[in-house]
C-alpha positions in Angstrom: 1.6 -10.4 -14.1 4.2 -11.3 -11.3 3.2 -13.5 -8.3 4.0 -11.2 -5.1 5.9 -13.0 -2.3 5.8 -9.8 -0.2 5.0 -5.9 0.1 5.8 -3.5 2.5 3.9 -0.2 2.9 5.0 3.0 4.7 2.0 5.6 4.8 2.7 9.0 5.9 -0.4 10.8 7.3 -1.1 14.3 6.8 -3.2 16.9 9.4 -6.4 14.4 9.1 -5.8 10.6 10.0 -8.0 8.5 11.3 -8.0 5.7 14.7 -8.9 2.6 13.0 -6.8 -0.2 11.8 -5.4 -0.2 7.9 -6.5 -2.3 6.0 -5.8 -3.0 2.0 -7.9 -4.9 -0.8 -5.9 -8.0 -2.6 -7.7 -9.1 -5.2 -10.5 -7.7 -4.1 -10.1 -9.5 -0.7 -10.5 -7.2 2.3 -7.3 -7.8 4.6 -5.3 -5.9 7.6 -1.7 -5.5 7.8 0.7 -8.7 9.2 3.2 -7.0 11.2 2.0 -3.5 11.9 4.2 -0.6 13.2 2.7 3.2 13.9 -0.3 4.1 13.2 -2.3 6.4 11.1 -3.0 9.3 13.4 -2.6 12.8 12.2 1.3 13.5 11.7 2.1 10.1 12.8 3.7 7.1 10.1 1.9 3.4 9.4 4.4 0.3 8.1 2.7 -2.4 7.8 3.9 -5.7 5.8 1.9 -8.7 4.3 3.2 -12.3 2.9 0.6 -12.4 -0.3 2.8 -15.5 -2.5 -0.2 -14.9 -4.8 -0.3 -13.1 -8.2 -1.9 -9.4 -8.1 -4.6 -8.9 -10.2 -5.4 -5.9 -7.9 -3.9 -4.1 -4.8 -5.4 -0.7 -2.9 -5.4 1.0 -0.3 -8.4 1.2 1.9 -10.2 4.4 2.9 -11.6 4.5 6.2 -14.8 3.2 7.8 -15.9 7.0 8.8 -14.4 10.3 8.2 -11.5 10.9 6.0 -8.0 10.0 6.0 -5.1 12.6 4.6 -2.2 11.0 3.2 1.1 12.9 2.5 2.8 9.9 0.9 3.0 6.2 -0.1 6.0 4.2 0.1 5.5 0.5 -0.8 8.8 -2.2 -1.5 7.2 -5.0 -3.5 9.2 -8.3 -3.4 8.0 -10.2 -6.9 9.2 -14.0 -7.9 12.0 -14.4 -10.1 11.9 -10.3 -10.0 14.4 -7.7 -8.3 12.5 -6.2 -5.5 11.3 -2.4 -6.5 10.2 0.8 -4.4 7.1 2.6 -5.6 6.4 6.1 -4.5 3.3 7.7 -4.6 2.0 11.4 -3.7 -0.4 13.1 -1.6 -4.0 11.5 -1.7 -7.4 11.8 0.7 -9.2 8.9 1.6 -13.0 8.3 2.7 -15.5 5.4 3.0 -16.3 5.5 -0.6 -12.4 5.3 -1.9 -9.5 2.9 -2.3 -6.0 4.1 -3.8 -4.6 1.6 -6.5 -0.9 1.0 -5.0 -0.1 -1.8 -7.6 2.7 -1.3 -9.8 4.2 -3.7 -12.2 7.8 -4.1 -12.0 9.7 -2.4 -13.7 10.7 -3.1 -17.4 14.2 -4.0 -18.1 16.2 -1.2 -20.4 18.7 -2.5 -22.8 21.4 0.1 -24.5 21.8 -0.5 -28.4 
């Protein structure tokens, strides 16, 4: 399990978004976004960004308060210690009160030709 310096998250919402601020579960620690961009109105894109330096036991993505949330895509860049940083897409998802997407993804294991 690699300590997380840093992840960036790029959310692409679908025909049903929602007016309230994102927010995403660390280690099952409810936190909002540090430096957030957009927002997660219908059509329209979130990026939001968070300095963790902690290791990830858990990482999701928070439904909304009320109502649900329609999500085309997931983009997230995870910067890992003494790892190359990785991109990990993820598809079309809806969100409600009751639901959190897992967005954590190990690095990726090194392949060696033999």
């Amino acid at each position: 399990m690699p300590r997380v310096n840093t992840f960036k998250v790029k959310v692409q919402t679908g025909p049903q978004g929602m007016s309230e601020p994102v927010h995403f579960n660390f280690n099952n620690h409810k936190l909002p976004f540090e430096n957030a961009t957009g927002s997660a109105e219908p059509g329209e894109v979130f990026e939001g960004s968070f300095d963790v330096n902690s290791f990830a036991h858990s990482l999701t993505l928070v439904g909304p308060e009320s109502g649900k949330w329609e999500i085309e895509k997931i983009t997230i860049e995870y910067d890992c210690e003494n790892e190359k940083p990785y991109t990990v897409h993820f598809g079309a998802i809806t969100l409600d009160e009751t639901t959190e997407v897992n967005i954590w993804q190990d690095p990726p294991i090194l392949a060696f030709d033999v």
